[in-house]
N, C-alpha and C positions, 0 to 999 in steps of 0.2 A: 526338494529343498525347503528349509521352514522358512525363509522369506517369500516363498509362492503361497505356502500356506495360510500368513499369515496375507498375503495380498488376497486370496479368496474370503478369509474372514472379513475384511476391511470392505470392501465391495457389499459382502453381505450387509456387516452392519450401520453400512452408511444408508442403504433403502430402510433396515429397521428404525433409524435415528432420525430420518429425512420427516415426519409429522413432528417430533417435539422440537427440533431445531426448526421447523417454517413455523410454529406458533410464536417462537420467538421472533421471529423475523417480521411477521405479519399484524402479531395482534398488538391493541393498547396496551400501552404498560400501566398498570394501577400500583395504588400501597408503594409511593416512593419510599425506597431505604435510607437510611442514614451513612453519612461519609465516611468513610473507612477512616481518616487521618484527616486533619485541619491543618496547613503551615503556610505561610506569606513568604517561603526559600524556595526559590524558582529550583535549586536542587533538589528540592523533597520531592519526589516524582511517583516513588512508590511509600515510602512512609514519611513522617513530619520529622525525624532525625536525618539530618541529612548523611550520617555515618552509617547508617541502616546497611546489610549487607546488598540489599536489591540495589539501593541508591547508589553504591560505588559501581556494582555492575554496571548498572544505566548508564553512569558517566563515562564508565573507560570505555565504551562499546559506541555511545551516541555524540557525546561531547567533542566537541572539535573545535581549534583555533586556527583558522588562513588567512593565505592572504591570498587580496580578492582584488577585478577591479570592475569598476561601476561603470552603468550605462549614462549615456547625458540626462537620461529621466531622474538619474542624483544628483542633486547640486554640487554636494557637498565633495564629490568625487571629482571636479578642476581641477586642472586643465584636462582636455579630451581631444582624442586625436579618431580618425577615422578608420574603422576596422570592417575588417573583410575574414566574413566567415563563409562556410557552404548553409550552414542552417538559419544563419541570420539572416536581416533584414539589411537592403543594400544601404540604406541609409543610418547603419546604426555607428555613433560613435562612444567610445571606451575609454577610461579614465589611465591616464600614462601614468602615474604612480599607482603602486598596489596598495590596500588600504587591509588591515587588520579586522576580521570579522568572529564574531567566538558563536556559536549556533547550540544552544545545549541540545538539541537535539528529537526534542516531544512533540514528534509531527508524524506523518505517513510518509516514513522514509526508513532504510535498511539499515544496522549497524556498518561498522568498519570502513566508512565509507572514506573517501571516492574508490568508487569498487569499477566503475566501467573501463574497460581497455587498462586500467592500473591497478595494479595490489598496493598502493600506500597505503589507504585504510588498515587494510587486513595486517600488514608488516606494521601498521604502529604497537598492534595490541602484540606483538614477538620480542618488541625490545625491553632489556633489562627489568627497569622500573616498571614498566605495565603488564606486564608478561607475569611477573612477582605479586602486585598488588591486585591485577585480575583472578592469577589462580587462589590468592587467600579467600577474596571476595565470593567466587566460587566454592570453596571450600566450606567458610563459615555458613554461607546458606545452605549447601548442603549437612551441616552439623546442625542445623534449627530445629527443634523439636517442636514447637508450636506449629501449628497449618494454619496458613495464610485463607484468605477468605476466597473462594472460586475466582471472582471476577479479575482480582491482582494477578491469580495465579496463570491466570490465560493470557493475562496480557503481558506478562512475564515469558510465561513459555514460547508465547509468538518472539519476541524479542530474541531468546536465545535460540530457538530455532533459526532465527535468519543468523543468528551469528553463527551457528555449527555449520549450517549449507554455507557460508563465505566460506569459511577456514578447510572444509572438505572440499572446495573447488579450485581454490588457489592450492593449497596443502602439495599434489603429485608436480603442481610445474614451478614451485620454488623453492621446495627441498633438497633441489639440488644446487640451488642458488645464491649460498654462502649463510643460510638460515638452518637453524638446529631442528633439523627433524623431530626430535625428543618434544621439543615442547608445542608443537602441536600436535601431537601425539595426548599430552598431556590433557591439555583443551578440550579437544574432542572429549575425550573420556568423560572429565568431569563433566563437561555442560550433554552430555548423553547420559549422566547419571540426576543433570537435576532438571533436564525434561522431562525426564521418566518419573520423576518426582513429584512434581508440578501438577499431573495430569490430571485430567478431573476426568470424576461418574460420569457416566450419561445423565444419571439423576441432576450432576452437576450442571451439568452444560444446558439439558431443557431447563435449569432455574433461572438461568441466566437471562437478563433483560435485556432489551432488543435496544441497546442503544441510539439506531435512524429511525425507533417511533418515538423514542423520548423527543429527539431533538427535531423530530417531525412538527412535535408539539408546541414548545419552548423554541425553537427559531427556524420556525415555518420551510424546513425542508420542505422539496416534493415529494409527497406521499408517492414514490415509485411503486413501493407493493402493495397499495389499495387499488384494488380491482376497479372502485369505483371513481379513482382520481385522473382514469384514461391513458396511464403509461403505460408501454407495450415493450418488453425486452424481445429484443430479440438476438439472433444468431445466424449468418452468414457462415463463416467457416469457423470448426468447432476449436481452432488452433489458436491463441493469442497471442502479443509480444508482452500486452503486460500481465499474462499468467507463469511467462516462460520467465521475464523480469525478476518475478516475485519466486521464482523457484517453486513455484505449483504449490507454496503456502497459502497465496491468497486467490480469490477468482474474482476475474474481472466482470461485473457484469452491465450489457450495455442497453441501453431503454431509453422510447422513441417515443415523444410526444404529438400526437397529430394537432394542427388547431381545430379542426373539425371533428365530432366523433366520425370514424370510417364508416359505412355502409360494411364492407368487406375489410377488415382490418389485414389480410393476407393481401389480399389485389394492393393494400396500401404502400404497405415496408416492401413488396417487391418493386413496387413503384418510383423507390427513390434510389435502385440502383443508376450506377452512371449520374449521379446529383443531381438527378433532376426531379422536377417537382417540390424544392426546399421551400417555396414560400405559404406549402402546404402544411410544414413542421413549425410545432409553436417553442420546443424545444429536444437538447439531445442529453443524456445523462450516463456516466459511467460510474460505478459503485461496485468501491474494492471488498468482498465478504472477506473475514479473515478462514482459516481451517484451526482445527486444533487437534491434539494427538491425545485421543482419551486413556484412561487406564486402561485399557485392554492391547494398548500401542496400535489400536487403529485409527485413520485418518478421519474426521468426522467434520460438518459444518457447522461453525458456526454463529451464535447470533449478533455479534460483533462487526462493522462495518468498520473498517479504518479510513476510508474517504471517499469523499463521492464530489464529484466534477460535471459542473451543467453548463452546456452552451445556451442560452435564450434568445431564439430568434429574433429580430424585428420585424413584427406586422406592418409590410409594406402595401396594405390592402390590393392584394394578388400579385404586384408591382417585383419587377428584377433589377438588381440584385438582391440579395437580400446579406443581412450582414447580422451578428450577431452579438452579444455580451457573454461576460462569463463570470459563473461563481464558481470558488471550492471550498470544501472542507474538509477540512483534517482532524484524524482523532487525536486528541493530547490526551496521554495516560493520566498526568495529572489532575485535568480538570475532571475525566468520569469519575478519579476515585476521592475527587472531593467535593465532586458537585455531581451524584448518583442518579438525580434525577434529568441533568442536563445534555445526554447524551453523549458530551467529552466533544463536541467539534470547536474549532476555531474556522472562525470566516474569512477566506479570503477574496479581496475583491481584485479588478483587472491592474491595480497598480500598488498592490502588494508585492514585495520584493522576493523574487524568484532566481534560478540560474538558469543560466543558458546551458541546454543542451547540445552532446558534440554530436549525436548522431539523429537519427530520425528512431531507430531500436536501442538511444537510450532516456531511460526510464528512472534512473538511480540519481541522487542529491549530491551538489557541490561540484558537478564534474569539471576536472583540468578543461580547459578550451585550449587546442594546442598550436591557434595562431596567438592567442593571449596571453601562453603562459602561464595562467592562472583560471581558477571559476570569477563566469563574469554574474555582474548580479545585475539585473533588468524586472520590469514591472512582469506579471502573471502574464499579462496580456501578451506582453512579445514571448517569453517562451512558447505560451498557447498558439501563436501565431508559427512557430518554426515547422507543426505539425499540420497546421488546420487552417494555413494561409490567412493571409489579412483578413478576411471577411471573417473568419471562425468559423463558416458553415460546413467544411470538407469534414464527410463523417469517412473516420478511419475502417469501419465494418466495409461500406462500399467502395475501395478503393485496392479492393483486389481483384474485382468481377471479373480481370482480365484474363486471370488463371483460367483457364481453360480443363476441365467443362464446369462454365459457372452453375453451382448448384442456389436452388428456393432458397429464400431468404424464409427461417422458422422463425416461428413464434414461441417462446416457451411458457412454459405453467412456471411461474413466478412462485406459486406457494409452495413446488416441489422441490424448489431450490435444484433445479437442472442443472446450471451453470457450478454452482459449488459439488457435486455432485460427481460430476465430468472432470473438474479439475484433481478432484481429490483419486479420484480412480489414476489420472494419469501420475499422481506422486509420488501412488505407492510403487509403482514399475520402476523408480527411479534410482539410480544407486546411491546418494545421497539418506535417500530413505532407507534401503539396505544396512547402509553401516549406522544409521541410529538406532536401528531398531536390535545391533551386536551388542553379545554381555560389552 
């Protein structure tokens, strides 16, 4: 079959691709380039018009107006009443009117959303008006004869890839559900014709700038993939929720800061199965690589990070418990492509406005809460708390040892880009990939 076929080429060319994709990953970036586009329109996202064919895409795909209601941590959300969730915190209360929230959407988050347990997202972009102005949108960029410059175009293609994999996963179980088969039919097709578009050289992709060394630089990330800055990824079980999340577009990858250098850096991270020994960890870091679909329609890594999430211990001088803080960062497509040197993140800190999640394996933006009704909106911190308990020390990797028979906690080569590597192998097996990859 030539989808096996082309799954042996992909494999192959991800170990020949895997040196110029980790130099991007690893080394300084020098020779900052100049901004593709200058605009002060929070819609200009991909160019300074905000009628741009990419910019209407971005919006019917990311753009969203709900209604929401807020934690007591918002004022502005009185009066509040007291709410009981499974994933929440027992004391948390939620604002009894719903309050109007509009999100354009330039974060590290999926189109079509709310996509977890619900196809609204995915059914917004089938009705009439959006279903019409998306496939134009569509269209006219596929009629462009100019080529866009690599960088747009990856972060383009990522975007439309998460929308093809939504609309191919809902597509067989709500076709028959008073929705017109035909036009996602249509969909597909076209955004399979402008991924395949899109795609950049390999020449392309090793040109491309490591966006988490820029921003390593300019707003003192942790340097995860300097050998010499003491972070250590590792791997427990090779299986994730937020690689399966992401539709095996992105890899999750996750890295352990000791506060000591280790003697034995293996004896270390096996050390801290079953959470013990945390007041030995100075911090925990998870960092999403994106993938991209090169002109040859194989699956490749690469240099592009969409966000990356640190817990920072508190040095209790050896003392228990210990407890933690937390930062993240998200790529804005905007800012990389008008600020080249700035690596595109936005900072946020533990009381940055967040939603609450309905499950523990969900991962996706805006979700229904279904004793609320509605997405609730709370500080970073309590979402971060729904997974990784009050303290924020519960590391997700150790908290399956119980599966039976627990296998060595690895250590990976960081510069081989393992983790991207692994996930991309599992995407091409997938049927999603399959029908992208059909005239």
């Amino acid at each position: 079959m030539r989808w096996l076929h082309l799954v042996k080429l992909a494999i192959t060319a991800l170990l020949v691709t895997t040196s110029s994709c980790t130099r991007q990953t690893t080394a300084t970036n020098s020779n900052i380039p100049q901004p593709l586009f200058s605009s002060n329109d929070p819609r200009a996202v991909y160019a300074a018009d905000p009628n741009d064919s990419w910019n209407r895409i971005f919006r019917l795909l990311f753009t969203r107006t709900y209604k929401v209601r807020m934690s007591s941590d918002f004022p502005e959300g009185a009066p509040f009443v007291a709410f009981k969730h499974a994933m929440a915190l027992p004391s948390l209360n939620i604002s009894r009117a719903t309050f109007e929230r509009t999100e354009i959407g330039d974060r590290a988050i999926d189109p079509l959303y709310p996509s977890f347990f619900t196809g609204a997202g995915y059914k917004q972009i089938l009705t009439d008006s959006a279903f019409a102005e998306f496939k134009q949108a569509l269209t006219d960029s596929l009629n462009e004869t100019k080529t866009r410059p690599p960088l747009a175009r990856a972060l383009m293609q990522s975007d439309l890839w998460a929308a093809f994999d939504s609309i191919f996963f809902f597509y067989p179980k709500e076709a028959t559900a008073g929705y017109l088969p035909e036009r996602e039919q249509q969909l597909l097709r076209l955004l399979r014709q402008l991924i395949k578009k899109l795609a950049l050289t390999s020449e392309e992709i090793a040109s491309l700038r490591s966006n988490y060394a820029d921003a390593a630089t300019t707003k003192n990330l942790p340097d995860v993939f300097s050998s010499r800055a003491g972070w250590i990824e590792i791997e427990l079980l090779s299986r994730r929720l937020h690689d399966n999340s992401a539709g095996f577009r992105r890899a999750a990858r996750v890295f352990i800061k000791p506060r000591k250098t280790p003697s034995d850096p293996a004896a270390f991270v096996e050390s801290l199965k079953y959470h013990e020994h945390l007041e030995d960890v100075e911090a925990v870091g998870l960092v999403v690589q994106n993938l991209l679909l090169n002109n040859q329609e194989q699956i490749v890594p690469s240099p592009i990070i969409s966000e990356a999430q640190f817990r920072f211990f508190k040095d209790n001088k050896g003392a228990k418990p210990v407890d933690a803080f937390v930062k993240q960062y998200e790529l804005s497509r905007r800012l990389l492509l008008t600020e080249t040197g700035s690596g595109g993140f936005v900072e946020l800190n533990e009381k940055s406005a967040a939603y609450l999640t309905q499950s523990g394996n969900d991962y996706s933006f805006m979700s229904p809460i279904r004793e609320a009704d509605a997405p609730v909106l709370v500080p970073l911190r309590t979402r971060c708390m729904q997974c990784h308990f009050k303290s924020l020390t519960t590391m997700m990797t150790y908290s399956i040892h119980y599966v039976p028979p627990v296998p060595t906690v690895k250590i990976l080569n960081v510069a081989m880009n393992d983790r991207a590597l692994y996930v991309a192998t599992q995407k091409a097996l997938r049927e999603d990939y399959r029908s992208l990859l059909s005239p």
